[in-house]
Every structure is written in structure tokens, then in C-alpha cells.
C-alpha positions, 0 to 999 in steps of 0.5 A, a space after each residue: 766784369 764791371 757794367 756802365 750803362 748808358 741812359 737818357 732820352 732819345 736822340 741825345 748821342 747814346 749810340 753814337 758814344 756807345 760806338 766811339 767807347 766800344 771802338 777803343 778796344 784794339 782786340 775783338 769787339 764784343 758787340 753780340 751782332 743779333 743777339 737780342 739788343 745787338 749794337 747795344 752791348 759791347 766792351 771798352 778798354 782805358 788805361 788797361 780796365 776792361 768794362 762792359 757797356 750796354 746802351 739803353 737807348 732805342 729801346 722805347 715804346 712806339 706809343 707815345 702815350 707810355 714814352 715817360 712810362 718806358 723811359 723811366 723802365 729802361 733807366 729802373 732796370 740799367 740802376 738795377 743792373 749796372 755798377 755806373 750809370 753814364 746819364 746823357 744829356 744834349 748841350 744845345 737843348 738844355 734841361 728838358 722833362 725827360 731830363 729832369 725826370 730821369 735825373 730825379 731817378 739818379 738821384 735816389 739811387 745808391 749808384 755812382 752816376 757820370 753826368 755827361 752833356 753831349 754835343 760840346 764841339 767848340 770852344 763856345 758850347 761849353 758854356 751852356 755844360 753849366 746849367 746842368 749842374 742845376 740836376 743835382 749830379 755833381 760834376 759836369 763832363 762836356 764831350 764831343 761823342 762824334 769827333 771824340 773830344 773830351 772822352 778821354 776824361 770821361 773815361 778816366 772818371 768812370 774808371 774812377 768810380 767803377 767799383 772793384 771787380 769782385 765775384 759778388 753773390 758767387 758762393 763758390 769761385 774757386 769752382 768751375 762755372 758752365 752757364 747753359 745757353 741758347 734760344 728760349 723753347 731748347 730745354 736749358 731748363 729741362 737739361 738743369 733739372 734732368 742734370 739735378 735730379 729734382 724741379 730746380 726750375 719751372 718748365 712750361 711749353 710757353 718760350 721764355 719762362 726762365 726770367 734770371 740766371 739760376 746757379 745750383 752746385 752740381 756734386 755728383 759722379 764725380 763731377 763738382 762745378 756751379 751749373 747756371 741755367 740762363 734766360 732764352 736771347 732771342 732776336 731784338 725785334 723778337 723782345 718785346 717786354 722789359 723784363 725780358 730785356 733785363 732778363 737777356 743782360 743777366 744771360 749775357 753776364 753769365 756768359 761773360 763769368 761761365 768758363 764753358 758754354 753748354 750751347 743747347 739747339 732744337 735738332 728740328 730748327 738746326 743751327 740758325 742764325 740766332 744759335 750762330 749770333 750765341 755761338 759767336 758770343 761765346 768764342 768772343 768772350 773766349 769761353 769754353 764751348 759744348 754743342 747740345 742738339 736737344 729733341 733727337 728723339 723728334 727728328 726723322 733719322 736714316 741710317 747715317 743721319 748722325 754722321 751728316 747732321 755733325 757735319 752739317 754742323 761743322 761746316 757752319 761752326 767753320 773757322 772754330 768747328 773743334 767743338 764736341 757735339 752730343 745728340 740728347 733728348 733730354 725728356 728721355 734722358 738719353 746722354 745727358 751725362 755726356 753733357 757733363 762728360 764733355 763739359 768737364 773735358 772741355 774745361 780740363 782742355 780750357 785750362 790746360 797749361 803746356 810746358 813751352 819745352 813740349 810746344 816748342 818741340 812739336 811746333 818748331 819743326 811744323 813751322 821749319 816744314 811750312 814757314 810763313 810765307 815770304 812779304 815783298 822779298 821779306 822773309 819771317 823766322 819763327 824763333 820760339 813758342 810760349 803759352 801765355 799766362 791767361 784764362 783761356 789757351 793763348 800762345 805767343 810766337 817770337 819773330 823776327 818781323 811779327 807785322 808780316 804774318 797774317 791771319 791764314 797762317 796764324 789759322 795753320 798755326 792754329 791748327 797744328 796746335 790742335 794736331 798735337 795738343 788736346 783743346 777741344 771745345 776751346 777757342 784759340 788765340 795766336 799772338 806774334 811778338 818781336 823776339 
């Protein structure tokens, strides 16, 4: 997927873009809430493109001293990062240093660059859009981030310019892709090259040693799939070099292109807020997902200690708890091939396609049993079922009257799909359409 990154001084309407852009999006909202750089990532829908954002802004040093210094980072990592780069400037104000200096940046680079002058909110304003063309970027676009005006040609300009999605730099895309994820400390790295069988990859007790997303080809037990060992995502007041923030947009794009997530949690720590913020990115993205609860060997066990922590575990993973959970200590190597045992299910789950013959032979009769519930004297029939044709499980119902369904009987048909069909580990989505 596609990357435009939002640049330019503070105070200039980032965020306030960045929120109209990813508001767009009719369906869920990818804004990672607490993975590291929260309301700073998200994705936006035009014209049936999808693209992903991230918003550099606020993201700056408190000295002032290194102001120009971390600006100038920020922009060198979004250019190195992104496919377009969205370059904010305010009308009111005009050219200022920063401006210049970061126009100076965009100019060297090999990116398509979208000049944008925020604050154009009347007819008078767009005269003072001109002057910017004295920063050598090409074409003006003047919009209006808070009330929205002038986005829509924005928009049709980054699609313009965006360049076809391809997956560049991947050897192998026909293979499935299992991306190892969650906080830095938890032993992603460890379980790669425990998995491996050789030190692909450094390890040190010092937290956030993995720096990019690694990819190796795992051939082995009868087992063929890309295996990508990403960088920890920690929490946004917890990041404080740019390398590591250039580090946890790599993780998030490999979450983005993996189809199951292998989400690893320290037993000690349990599931906390931050595994909680991943885990929801995950089923966001509709990924497939395995729970790998590492250090087992450390954890202070009773008779039915297993059995209490997977539920534990499951009332907190609770709408989406049909998620397989392995017990591993990694440094012992104890069950780190039913890692893999899972994850190959998970996918085989993840891109199972059922006859619509089947489905509807199991479902119609559950939903004769328990229809849904009648809506001011209205009441709905479920017709038939059909999986839709897309990456990850999603069905449609045919009704007579769609709009009257609502979400806790969408979960019970949810459910009931699960009952008779294997997909565990994998996200669910229910769609209702007019017959």
C-alpha cells in the first residue's frame, strides 16, 4: 500500500488534514490508538484508492536549540519512507525559513512532492497561495483543512501522482507472509532465529535492538512462507530517537503486507495496554493473528495456571478472542514449532474460501431459529449468504431491509459462522446488502 507523508513546520494544519484525510474513510479507521505515534497513522479512501498517511507533525525536538536540526530529520526520514510527500505551508504567513528549508530538501528529492497552502478559507485568501510558487515545487493547491474546501482536488492530485502499487523489493509474493510483532524486550528476534536455526539477527537485553523489518524464507518441516522479524512499537512518549520512529513505520507496513501476525507478549508483563494497541492494529488491518506468550519458563505456575492465564487472556482479546494462544520459552526452545503449526492454520483459515451452497445450508436455518430482531413494527428476512471475493474472510447477507440489522446480531451471525466453519485466528467481517 502506498505511503503519502504529511511534512512542514508546526502549526501549519498537519493534523488537522491528516484527520479530514483519514475521516473520509467510510469503514474502519486505521488510526493505531497508542501504538507509538497514535493520531499519526491512518488511512484514506478517494475515488476507491486506498493509501495510507502518516502525519510527521509534532514530532519535534522541545530544545529549541535542534528545532531546524529535527525538522529537517523528520522530513529526511518521511523522503525516505514515503512514496509522495504532502508539503504544508500556511497562506497567511507566507514564506518563512522553515519553509524554505524544507522546500530546499524537496527539491533534491527523487519524490513527487504535492504543495499544499493551508488556511485558504475565502475567496480573498487565494491570492496570497501565489507567492508559493516562488518554492520551486510546481502547482499550488490552496485548501481549507478545517472546513474542507479545496480537498477533494488535493486528493485527485495525490492519486495522480501516487505510484502503482507493486510489492517492490519482495522476492517472493506468491509465498505467505507472517510478520513477528509486538513490544520491543519479548523476543521476536530470539523466536526468528530459534525458528531459523542460525543468528539471523542480533540479540541483546538492550530493548529495541532490532532497527528495520527483516525478511528471511523459512523452507523447512513442511513449511514455506516469508517469516519478517519487525522492530518493538512502544508507546509515543516512550520513542524518543528518530531512528526509532522511522523503525516503527517499517513494523506498521509490515503489518500492513503480512497475512497472519505472530503477536509475541512477555508471560511476566501479561497483556498490557500496548499488546492491546498492536492486537487492535492487527485485526484493523484484518490480518490474520497467533498469540505467542514468551518466558513461560519465568512465570511462577500452579496446577491450572495455563488454563486461567488463556482465559484471562481471552476476556481481554473479547469481541475477537477466537485467536489460537501458545505457551513458549523460546530460549529453551519449547513449542516454538507450534508457533509455526498455528500460524500455517491460521492462514489456511485465512484464506479459505466456502461454497455459498454450504453456507447457506448451515446458516439459514440458524438465522429461521433466531432472526433478527423486529425495528418499529419492521421486520428483516435474511434471504441468502455468499463469502465475498476478498483477502481475508468477509461474507455477505441479502435482506429485505439491510439498515435495520445492527451490530450484536451481525456479532451472533459472526458466531454462528465460526460454530460450523473453522477460522480461527482470523478476523470476521459481516456485510448486509438489499436483495
Amino acid at each position: 500500500m502506498s505511503l503519502v507523508a504529511i511534512v512542514g513546520r508546526p502549526n501549519v494544519g498537519k493534523s488537522t488534514l491528516f484527520n479530514r484525510l483519514v475521516g473520509m474513510r467510510q469503514a474502519i479507521v486505521d488510526e493505531t490508538a497508542g501504538v507509538t505515534r497514535d493520531r499519526h497513522y491512518g488511512k484514506c479512501e478517494w475515488n476507491g484508492k486506498e493509501f495510507s498517511v502518516v502525519d510527521t507533525g509534532g514530532w519535534t525536538s522541545d530544545s529549541e536549540d535542534v528545532f531546524e536540526e529535527a525538522i529537517r530529520k523528520q522530513v529526511v526520514i518521511a523522503i525516505d519512507e514515503a512514496d509522495v510527500i504532502l508539503f504544508m505551508v500556511e497562506a497567511s504567513t507566507g514564506i518563512t525559513d522553515y519553509d524554505a528549508e524544507i522546500a530546499d530538501l524537496l527539491r533534491r528529492c527523487w519524490k513527487p512532492v504535492v504543495l499544499c497552502v493551508n488556511k485558504v478559507d475565502s475567496g480573498e485568501k487565494v491570492f496570497d497561495t501565489y507567492q508559493f510558487y516562488g518554492l520551486g515545487l510546481g502547482e499550488v493547491w490552496g485548501v481549507s483543512a478545517a472546513n474542507g474546501s479545496g480537498t477533494g482536488d488535493l486528493l485527485d492530485e495525490i492519486l495522480r501522482v501516487l505510484p502503482e502499487d507493486t510489492e517492490a523489493g519482495d522476492e517472493h509474493p506468491e509465498l505467505p507472509h507472517i510478520a513477528i510483532v509486538g513490544k520491543p524486550n519479548v523476543g521476536k528476534s530470539s523466536l526468528t532465529n530459534a525458528l531459523l536455526g542460525e543468528e539471523r539477527n542480533i540479540v541483546t537485553p538492550v530493548a529495541g535492538t532490532t532497527r528495520d523489518s527483516i525478511s528471511t524464507r523459512y523452507n523447512k518441516f513442511g513449511h514455506d512462507f516469508m517469516l519478517v522479524d519487525t522492530a518493538g512499537m512502544r508507546r509515543k512518549s516512550k520513542v524518543n530517537e528518530d531512528l526509532e520512529f522511522y523503525s516503527v513505520m517499517r513494523a506498521i507496513r509490515a503489518i500492513e503486507h503480512a497475512d497472519v501476525c505472530i503477536l509475541m507478549i512477555d508471560a511476566n508483563a501479561g497483556l498490557e495496554a500496548q499488546d492491546m494497541s498492536i492486537f487492535n492494529l492487527i485485526t484493523r488491518n484484518r490480518k490474520g493473528c497467533v498469540l505467542v506468550v514468551n518466558k513461560w519458563d519465568l512465570f511462577k505456575k500452579e496446577s491450572n495456571t495455563m488454563k486461567e492465564y488463556t482465559e484471562a487472556l481471552r476476556k481481554r482479546l473479547a469481541p475477537f478472542n477466537d485467536v489460537p494462544i501458545i505457551f513458549t520459552s523460546v530460549i529453551n526452545k519449547q513449542r516454538i514449532l507450534d508457533v509455526l503449526d498455528a500460524a500455517a492454520h491460521v492462514h489456511e483459515n485465512y484464506s479459505r474460501k466456502i461454497p455459498t451452497a454450504r453456507l447457506n445450508e448451515a446458516l439459514l436455518p440458524e438465522i429461521e431459529n433466531f432472526p433478527p430482531p423486529a425495528w418499529k413494527g419492521k421486520y428483516v428476512k435474511i434471504k441468502y449468504v455468499t463469502q465475498l471475493p476478498t483477502r481475508f474472510p468477509a461474507f455477505a447477507f441479502f435482506c429485505n431491509l439491510p439498515q435495520y440489522v445492527k451490530e450484536p446480531y451481525k456479532r451472533f451471525l459472526e458466531n454462528k459462522i465460526r460454530e460450523h466453519f473453522d477460522l480461527l485466528g482470523c478476523p470476521v467481517q459481516i456485510f448486509m446488502r438489499s436483495k
